[in-house]
C-alpha positions as CSV (number, residue, x, y, z in Angstrom):
1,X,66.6,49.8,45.2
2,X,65.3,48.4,48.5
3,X,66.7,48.3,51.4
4,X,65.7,45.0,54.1
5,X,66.7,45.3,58.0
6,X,66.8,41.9,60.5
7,X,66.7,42.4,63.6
8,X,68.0,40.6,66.4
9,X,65.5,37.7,66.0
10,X,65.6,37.3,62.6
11,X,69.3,35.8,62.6
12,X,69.3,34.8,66.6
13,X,71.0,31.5,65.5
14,X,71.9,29.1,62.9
15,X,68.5,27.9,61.6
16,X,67.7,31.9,61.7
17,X,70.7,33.1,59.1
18,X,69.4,30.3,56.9
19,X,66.1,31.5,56.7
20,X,67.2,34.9,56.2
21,X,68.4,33.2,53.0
22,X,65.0,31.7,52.6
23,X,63.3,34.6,52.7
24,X,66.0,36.6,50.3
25,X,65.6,33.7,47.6
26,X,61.6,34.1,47.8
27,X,61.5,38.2,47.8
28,X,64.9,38.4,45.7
29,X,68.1,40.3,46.6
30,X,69.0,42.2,43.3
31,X,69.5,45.7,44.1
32,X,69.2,45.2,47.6
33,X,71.0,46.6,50.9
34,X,70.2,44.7,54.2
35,X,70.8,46.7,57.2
36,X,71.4,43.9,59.9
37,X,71.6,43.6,63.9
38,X,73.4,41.9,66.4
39,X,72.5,38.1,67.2
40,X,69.5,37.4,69.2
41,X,70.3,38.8,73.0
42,X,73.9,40.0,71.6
43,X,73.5,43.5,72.2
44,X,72.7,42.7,76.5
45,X,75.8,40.4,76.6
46,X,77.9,43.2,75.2
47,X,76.2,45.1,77.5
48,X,77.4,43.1,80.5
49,X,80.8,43.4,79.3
50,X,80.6,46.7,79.8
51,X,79.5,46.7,82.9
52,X,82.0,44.3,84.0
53,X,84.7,46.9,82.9
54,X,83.5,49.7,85.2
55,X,82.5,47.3,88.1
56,X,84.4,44.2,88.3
57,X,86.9,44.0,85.8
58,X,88.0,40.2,86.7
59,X,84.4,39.2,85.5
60,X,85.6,40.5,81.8
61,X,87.0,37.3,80.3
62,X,84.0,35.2,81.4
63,X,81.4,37.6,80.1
64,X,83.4,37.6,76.5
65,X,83.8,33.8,76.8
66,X,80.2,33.7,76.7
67,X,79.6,35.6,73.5
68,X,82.6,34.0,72.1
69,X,81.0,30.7,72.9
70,X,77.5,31.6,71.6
71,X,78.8,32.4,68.2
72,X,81.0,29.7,67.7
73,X,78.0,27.7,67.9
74,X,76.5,29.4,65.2
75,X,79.7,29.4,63.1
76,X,80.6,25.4,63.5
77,X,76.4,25.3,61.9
78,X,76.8,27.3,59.0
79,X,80.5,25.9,58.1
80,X,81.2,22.7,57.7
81,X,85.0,24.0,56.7
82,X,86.9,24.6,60.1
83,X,89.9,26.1,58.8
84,X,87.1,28.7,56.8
85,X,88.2,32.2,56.8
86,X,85.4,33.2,59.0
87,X,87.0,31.7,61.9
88,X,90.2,34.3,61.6
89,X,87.6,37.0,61.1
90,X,85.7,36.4,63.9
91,X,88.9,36.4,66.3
92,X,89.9,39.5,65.0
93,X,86.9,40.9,65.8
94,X,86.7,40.4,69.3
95,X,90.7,40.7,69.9
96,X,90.1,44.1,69.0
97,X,87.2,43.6,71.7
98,X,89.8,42.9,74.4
99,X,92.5,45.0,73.1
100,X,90.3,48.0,73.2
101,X,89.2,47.3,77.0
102,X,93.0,47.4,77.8
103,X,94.4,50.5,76.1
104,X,90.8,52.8,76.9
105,X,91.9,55.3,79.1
106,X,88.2,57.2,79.1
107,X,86.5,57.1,82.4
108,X,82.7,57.8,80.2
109,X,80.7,55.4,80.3
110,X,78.6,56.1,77.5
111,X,82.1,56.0,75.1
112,X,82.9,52.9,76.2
113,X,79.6,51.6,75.7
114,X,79.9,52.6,71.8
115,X,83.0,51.2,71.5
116,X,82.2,47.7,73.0
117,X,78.0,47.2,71.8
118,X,79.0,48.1,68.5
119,X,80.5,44.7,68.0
120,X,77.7,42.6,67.5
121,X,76.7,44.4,64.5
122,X,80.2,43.9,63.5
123,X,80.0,40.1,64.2
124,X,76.6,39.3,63.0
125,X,76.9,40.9,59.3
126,X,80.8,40.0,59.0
127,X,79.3,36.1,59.9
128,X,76.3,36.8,57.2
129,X,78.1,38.0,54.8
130,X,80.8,34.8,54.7
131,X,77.7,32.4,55.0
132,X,76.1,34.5,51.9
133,X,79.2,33.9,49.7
134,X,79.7,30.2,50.9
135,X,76.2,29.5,49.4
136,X,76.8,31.4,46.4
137,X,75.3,34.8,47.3
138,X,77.6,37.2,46.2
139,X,77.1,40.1,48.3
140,X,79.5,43.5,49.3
141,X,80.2,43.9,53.1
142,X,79.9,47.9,54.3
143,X,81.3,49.1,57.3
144,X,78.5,51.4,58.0
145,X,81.0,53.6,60.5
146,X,82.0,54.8,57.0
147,X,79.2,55.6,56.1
148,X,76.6,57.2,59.0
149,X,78.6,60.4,60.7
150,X,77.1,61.7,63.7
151,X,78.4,64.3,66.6
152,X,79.7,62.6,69.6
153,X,76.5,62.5,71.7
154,X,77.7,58.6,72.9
155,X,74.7,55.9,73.2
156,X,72.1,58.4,71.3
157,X,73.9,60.5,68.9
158,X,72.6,62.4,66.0
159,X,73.3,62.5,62.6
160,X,75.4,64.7,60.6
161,X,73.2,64.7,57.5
162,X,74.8,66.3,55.4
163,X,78.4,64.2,55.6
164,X,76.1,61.1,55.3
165,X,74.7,61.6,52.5
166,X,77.9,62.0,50.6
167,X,79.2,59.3,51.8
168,X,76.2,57.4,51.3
169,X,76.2,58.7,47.2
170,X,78.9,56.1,46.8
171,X,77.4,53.1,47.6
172,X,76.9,50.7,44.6
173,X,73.2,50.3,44.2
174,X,73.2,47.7,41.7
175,X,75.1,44.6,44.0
176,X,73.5,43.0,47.3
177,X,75.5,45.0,50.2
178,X,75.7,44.0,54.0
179,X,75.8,46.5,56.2
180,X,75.1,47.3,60.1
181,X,72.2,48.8,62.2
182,X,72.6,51.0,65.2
183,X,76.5,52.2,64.3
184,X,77.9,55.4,63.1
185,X,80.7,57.1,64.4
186,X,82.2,60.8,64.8
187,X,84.8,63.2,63.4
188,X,87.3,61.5,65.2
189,X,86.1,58.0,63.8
190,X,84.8,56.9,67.3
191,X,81.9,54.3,66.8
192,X,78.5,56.0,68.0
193,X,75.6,54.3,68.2
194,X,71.9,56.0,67.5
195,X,70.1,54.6,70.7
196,X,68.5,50.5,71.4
197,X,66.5,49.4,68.7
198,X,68.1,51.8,66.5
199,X,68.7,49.3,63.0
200,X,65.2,50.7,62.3
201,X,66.3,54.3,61.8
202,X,69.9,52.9,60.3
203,X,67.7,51.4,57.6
204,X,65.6,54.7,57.1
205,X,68.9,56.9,56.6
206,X,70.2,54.7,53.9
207,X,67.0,54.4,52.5
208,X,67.2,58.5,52.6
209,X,70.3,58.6,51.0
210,X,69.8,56.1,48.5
211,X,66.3,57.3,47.4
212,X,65.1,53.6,47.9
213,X,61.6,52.7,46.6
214,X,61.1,50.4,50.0
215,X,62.3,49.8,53.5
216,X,61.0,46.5,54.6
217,X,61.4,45.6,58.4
218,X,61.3,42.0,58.7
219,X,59.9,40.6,62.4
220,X,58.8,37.4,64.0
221,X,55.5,39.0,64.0
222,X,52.7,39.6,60.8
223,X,53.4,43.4,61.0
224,X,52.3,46.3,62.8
225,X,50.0,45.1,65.9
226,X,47.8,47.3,67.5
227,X,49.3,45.9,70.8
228,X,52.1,44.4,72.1
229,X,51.2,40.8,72.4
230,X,54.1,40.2,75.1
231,X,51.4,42.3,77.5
232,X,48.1,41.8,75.4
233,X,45.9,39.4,74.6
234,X,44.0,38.8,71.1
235,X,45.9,41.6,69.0
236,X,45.1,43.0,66.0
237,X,47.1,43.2,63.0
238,X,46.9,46.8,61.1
239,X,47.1,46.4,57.4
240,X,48.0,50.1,57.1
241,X,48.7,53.0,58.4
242,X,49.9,56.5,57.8
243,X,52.9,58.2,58.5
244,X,51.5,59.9,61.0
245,X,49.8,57.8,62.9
246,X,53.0,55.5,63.3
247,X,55.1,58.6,63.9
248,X,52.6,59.0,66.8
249,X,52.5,55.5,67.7
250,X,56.4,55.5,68.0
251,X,56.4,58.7,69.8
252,X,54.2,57.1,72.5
253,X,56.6,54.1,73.0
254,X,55.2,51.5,70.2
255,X,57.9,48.7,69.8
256,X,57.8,47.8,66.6
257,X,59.2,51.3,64.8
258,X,61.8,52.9,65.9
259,X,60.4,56.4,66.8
260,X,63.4,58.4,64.4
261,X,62.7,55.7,61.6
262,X,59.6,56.9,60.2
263,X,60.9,60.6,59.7
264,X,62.9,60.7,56.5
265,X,61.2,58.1,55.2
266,X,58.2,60.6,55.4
267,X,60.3,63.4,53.8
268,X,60.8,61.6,51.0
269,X,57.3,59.7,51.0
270,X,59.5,56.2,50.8
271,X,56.7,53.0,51.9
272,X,58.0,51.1,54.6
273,X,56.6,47.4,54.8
274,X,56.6,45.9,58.4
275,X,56.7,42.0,57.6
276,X,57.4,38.4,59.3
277,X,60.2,36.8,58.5
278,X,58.0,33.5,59.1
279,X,55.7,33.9,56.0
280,X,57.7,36.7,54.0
281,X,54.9,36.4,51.0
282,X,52.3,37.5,53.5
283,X,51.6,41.3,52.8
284,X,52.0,42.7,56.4
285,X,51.9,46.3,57.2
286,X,52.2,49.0,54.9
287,X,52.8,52.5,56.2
288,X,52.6,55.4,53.1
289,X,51.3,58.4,52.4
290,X,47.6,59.5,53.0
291,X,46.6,55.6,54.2
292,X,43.7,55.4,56.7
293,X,44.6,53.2,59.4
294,X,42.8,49.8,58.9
295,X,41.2,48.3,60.4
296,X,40.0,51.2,62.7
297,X,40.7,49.7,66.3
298,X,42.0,51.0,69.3
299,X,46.2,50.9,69.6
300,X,47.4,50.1,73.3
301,X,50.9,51.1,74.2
302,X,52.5,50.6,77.1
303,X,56.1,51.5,78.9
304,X,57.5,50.2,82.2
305,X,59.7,50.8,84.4
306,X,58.8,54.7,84.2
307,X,59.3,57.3,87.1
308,X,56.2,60.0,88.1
309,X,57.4,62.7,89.6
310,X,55.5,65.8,91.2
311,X,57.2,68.7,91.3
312,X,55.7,72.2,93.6
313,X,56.9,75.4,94.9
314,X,58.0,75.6,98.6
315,X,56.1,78.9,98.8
316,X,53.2,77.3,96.7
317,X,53.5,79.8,94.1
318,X,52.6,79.5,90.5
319,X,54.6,77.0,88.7
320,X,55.0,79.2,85.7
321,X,57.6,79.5,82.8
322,X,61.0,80.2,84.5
323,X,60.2,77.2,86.9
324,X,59.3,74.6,84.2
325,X,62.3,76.0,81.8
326,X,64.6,75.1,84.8
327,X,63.2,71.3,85.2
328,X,63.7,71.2,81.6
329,X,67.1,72.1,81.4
330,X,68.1,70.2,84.5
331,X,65.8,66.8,82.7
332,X,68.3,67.8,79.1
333,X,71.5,68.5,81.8
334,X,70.7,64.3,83.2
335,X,69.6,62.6,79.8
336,X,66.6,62.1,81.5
337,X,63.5,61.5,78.3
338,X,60.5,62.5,79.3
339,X,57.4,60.9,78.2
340,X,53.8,62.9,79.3
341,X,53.8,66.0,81.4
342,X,50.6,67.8,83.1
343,X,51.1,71.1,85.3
344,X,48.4,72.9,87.1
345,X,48.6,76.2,89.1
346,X,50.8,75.3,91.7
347,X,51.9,71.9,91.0
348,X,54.3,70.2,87.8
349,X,53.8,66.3,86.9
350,X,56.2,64.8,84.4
351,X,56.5,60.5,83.6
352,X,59.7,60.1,82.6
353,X,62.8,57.2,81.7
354,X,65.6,57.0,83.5
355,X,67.2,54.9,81.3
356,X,70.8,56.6,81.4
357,X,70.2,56.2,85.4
358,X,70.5,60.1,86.2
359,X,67.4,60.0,88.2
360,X,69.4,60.3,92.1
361,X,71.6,63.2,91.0
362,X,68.8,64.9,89.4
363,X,66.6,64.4,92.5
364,X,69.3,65.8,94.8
365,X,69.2,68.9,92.2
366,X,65.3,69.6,92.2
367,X,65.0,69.1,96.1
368,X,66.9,72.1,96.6
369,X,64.3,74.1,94.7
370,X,60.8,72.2,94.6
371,X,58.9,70.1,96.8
372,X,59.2,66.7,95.3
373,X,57.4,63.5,95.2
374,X,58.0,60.6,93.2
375,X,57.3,57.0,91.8
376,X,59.2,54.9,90.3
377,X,58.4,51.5,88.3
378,X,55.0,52.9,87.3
379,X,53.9,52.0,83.7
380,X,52.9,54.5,81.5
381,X,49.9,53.2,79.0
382,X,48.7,55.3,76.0
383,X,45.5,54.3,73.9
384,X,45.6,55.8,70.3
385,X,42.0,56.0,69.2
386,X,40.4,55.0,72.6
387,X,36.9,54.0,73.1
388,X,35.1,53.2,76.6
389,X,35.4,49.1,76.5
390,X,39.1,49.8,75.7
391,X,39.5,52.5,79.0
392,X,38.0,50.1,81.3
393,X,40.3,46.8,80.2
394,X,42.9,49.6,81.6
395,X,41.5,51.2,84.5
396,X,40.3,47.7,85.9
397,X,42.7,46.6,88.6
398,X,45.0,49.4,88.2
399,X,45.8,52.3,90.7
400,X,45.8,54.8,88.7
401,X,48.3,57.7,89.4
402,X,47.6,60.3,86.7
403,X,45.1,60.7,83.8
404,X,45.3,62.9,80.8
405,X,43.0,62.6,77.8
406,X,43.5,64.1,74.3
407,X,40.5,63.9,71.4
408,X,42.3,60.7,69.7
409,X,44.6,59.2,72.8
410,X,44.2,58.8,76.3
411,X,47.4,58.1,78.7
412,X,47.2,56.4,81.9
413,X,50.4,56.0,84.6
414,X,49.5,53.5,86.7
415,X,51.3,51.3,89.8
């Protein structure tokens, strides 16, 4: 049993879903589950649909037309047949799209974000799954929603383990089954989705479940780089690493795992294979068990768009345990993640990601008990096994903000 996720690029248009099939017919499919994303930039246009709803509801129908438009480009490739089936099943997806955005009633803006993203997962593998059979693929399409159960923590839920994994038990291992990343949904049957990028830890829960020999991520890069080569130049590629050491390169922000993935693959001691969709017989990165990481070079992270905030006493006394447990709850009370802290007698530094946009109200909140003073759009840049040539690529040209160095990994939040 293995279980294969796409992502976004991997099926981004027409040429992309057939060389999905490409790579299936090369690696084989028996006894196979892919977990599968939504199409190319899918997830931002759903996105904007959203928006659209809260802010200017008369932009809906464009926004919609657009993804609308985008797909049926990729259907009218990939069937010649324009009375196909696929056609029906794609409208019904997105009239529920548009009927949902009429009869919501929630004001939350996190619900209605599940409700809407959701749907390009829906699309994508409802599209896949047609094309599959068309070919001669048999395959069985899952509604992972069925499957997944999580509270109701909208936009970065967490999973009910122990529902899932019942409902997982009744999967049939032995066909090729379809299912989507990123979706779960609640007691009341609400879609929830497990945070961006989230397919990666969709594949690792079935995997769980399923007590799959493999997860194998496929990208349009070798594997695991020890740098992001959208900010990098001459990367590295790591032929393996440990569980460890990727849990703490997806803790620090590294793209390429998703940082919940790597957990229960590690509790069961399942390999994960990070591999490019472009030359699927090349070996990639394999993370295990006990594996060194190799070749031994330094791993550059880095994640923008950050916030540095320094946080005193107005009577400059000790910042001390009841003042940092009340940051703390007031960061969990805003959603606001926070990414490298550093305190000292009378002052408290926390980076952080305002990426659920709680950063003004939770400003307002601290100014009424701290002195505050803040940055925002600094990037926040962490070195896993750092060495001085690769310190001083960093520091040159930078101002640097804040410093903090560990034995193994050196972070730098610079402007």
């Amino acid at each position: 049993m293995r279980v294969f996720k796409f992502g976004g690029a991997s099926v981004k248009d027409a040429a992309a879903v057939k060389n999905l099939v490409k790579v299936l017919k090369e690696v084989g499919y028996e006894n196979t589950l892919l977990v599968i994303s939504a199409m190319g930039k899918t997830t931002n246009a759903m996105e904007e649909v959203v928006n659209a709803y809260f802010k200017n509801k008369q932009e809906i129908p464009s926004k919609i037309d657009e993804i609308v438009s985008y797909h049926t480009g990729i259907l009218s490739e990939l069937f010649e047949n324009k009375q196909h089936k696929i056609y029906k099943d794609f409208k019904v997806l997105i009239d529920e799209i548009n009927g949902f955005l009429v009869w919501n009633k929630s004001p939350n803006y996190n619900f209605v974000y599940d409700q809407i993203v959701g749907y390009g997962e829906l699309i994508s593998t409802t599209i896949i799954s047609a094309f599959l059979k068309e070919i001669g693929i048999t395959n069985n399409w899952l509604d992972v929603r069925h499957f997944i159960k999580t509270d109701s923590t909208y936009r970065d839920t967490t999973v009910n383990w122990e529902k899932t994994q019942s409902n997982v038990a009744t999967i049939n291992k032995k066909v090729l089954n379809i299912t989507q990343g990123f979706l779960g949904s609640d007691d009341n049957n609400f879609t929830t989705t497990l945070g961006r990028e989230g397919s990666d830890y969709t594949a690792a829960i079935l995997a769980y479940c399923l007590n799959a020999d493999s997860v194998t991520i496929w990208k349009d890069v070798p594997g695991v780089l020890n740098a992001d080569p959208r900010y990098f130049k001459e990367t590295q590629l790591l032929n393996s690493i440990s569980y460890r050491e990727a849990i703490e390169l997806a803790f620090y922000g590294a793209s390429v795992i998703h940082p919940k993935t790597l957990q229960p693959l590690q509790r069961k001691e399942i390999p994960l294979h990070v591999k490019s969709f472009i030359n699927p017989l090349d070996s990639g990165t394999t993370v295990g068990k006990g594996v060194k990481i190799e070749p031994e070079v330094p791993c550059f992270i880095v994640k923008k768009n950050q916030v540095l905030m320094k946080l005193s006493s107005l009577d400059f006394s000790f910042m001390v345990e009841n003042n940092i447990s009340e940051i703390f709850k007031l960061f969990h009370e805003y959603q606001i993640k926070v990414d490298l802290i550093q305190n000292s007698a009378i002052s408290f530094s926390v980076c952080i990601d305002n990426k659920f946009g709680g950063l003004e109200e939770l400003l307002t909140q601290l100014k009424g008990k701290f002195k505050v003073v803040h940055h925002t759009d600094v990037s926040l840049y962490t070195i896993r096994h750092f060495d001085s040539k690769a310190l001083e690529s960093l520091q040159n040209g930078h101002e640097i903000l804040l410093e903090q160095r560990g034995k193994e990994t050196v972070q730098l939040v610079v402007k």
